[in-house]
N, C-alpha and C positions, 0 to 999 in steps of 0.2 A: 092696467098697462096700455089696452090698446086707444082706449082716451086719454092717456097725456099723448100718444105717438099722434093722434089724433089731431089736438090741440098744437103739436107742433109743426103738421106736415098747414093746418090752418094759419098759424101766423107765419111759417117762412112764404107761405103764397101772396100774402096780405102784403107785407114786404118788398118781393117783389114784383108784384104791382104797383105799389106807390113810389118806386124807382124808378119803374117804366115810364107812368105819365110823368113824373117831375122831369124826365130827360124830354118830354116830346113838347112841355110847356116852354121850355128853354131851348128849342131847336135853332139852331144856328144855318140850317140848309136853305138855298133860293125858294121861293117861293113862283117865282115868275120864270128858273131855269139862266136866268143871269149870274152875274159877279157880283158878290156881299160882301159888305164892308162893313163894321160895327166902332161905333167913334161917338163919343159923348152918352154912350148909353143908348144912344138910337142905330138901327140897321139902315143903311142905304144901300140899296139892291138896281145894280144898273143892265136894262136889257135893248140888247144893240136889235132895230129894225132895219131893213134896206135903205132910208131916208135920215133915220132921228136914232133919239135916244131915248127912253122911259128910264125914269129913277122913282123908285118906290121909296118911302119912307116909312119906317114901322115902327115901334116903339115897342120895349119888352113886355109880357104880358104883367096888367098890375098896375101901369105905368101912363097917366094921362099926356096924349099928345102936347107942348105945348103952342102958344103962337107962334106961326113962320113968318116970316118977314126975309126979304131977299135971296129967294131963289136964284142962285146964277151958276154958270159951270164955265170952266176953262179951258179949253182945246189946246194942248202942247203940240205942235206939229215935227215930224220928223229934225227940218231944217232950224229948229230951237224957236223960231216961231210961234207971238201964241196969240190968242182971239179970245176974247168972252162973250158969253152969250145970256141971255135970261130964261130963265125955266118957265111953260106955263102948265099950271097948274089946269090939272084935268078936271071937267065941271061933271062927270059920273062917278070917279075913281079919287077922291080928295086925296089920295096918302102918292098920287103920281102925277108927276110931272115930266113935261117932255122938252126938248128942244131938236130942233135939226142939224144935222150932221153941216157942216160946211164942203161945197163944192168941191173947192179948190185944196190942195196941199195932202200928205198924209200925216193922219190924226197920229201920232206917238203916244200920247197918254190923255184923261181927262182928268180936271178936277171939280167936285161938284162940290156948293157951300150951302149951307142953309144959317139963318139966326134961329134959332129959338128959344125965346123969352128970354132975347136979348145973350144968348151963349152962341158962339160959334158952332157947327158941326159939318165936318171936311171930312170927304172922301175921296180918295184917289182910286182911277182905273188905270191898265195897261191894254192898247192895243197892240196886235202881230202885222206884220206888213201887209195884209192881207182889210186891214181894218175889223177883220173879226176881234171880240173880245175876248182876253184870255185870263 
């Protein structure tokens, strides 16, 4: 008796163990402390600096990156106003890309694009009046 009790308090552990890590392979949270966004299967995770912008790019685990090809983001300004910009890509950090913040106007929302392997992948952000992300 007290080895099946045995056996069983051993597989409900097993169990939940293999719960746990499958939630933490598929975690959904910032990784940089920014705003994430999940769109074609890929995460775009945008974190706001005093100047620019970083947009990380991630892919789920499992999952081969594939080719980027135009990088660019869109600046909605308060006043309905908008600007594009191009992203450049980080030459230590491949999966980030930056651009800078524009001068002039307040930022209302951004939109950033990517191709990959020729598919679209759109992410929208929302700024507070303040230009903080929220």
């Amino acid at each position: 008796m007290k080895k099946i009790i045995l056996v069983f308090c051993v597989l409900v552990m097993m169990c939940v163990l293999s719960l746990s890590s499958y939630g933490q392979k598929h975690s959904t949270h910032s990784y940089h402390g920014g705003q994430l966004r999940t769109t074609g299967g890929y995460q775009i995770e945008m974190v706001k600096s005093i100047d620019s912008l970083n947009f990380y790019l991630t892919v789920p685990q499992g999952k081969v990156m594939g080719t980027i090809t135009a990088p660019a983001v869109e600046f909605v300004f308060t006043d309905k106003q908008n600007t594009n910009a191009t992203l450049t890509k980080d030459k230590r950090d491949l999966n980030r890309y930056t651009v800078t913040l524009p001068k002039a106007g307040a930022v209302d929302h951004v939109i950033v694009s990517f191709v990959i392997d020729g598919k679209p992948v759109v992410g929208g952000f929302k700024f507070d009046e303040s230009g903080r992300s929220k």
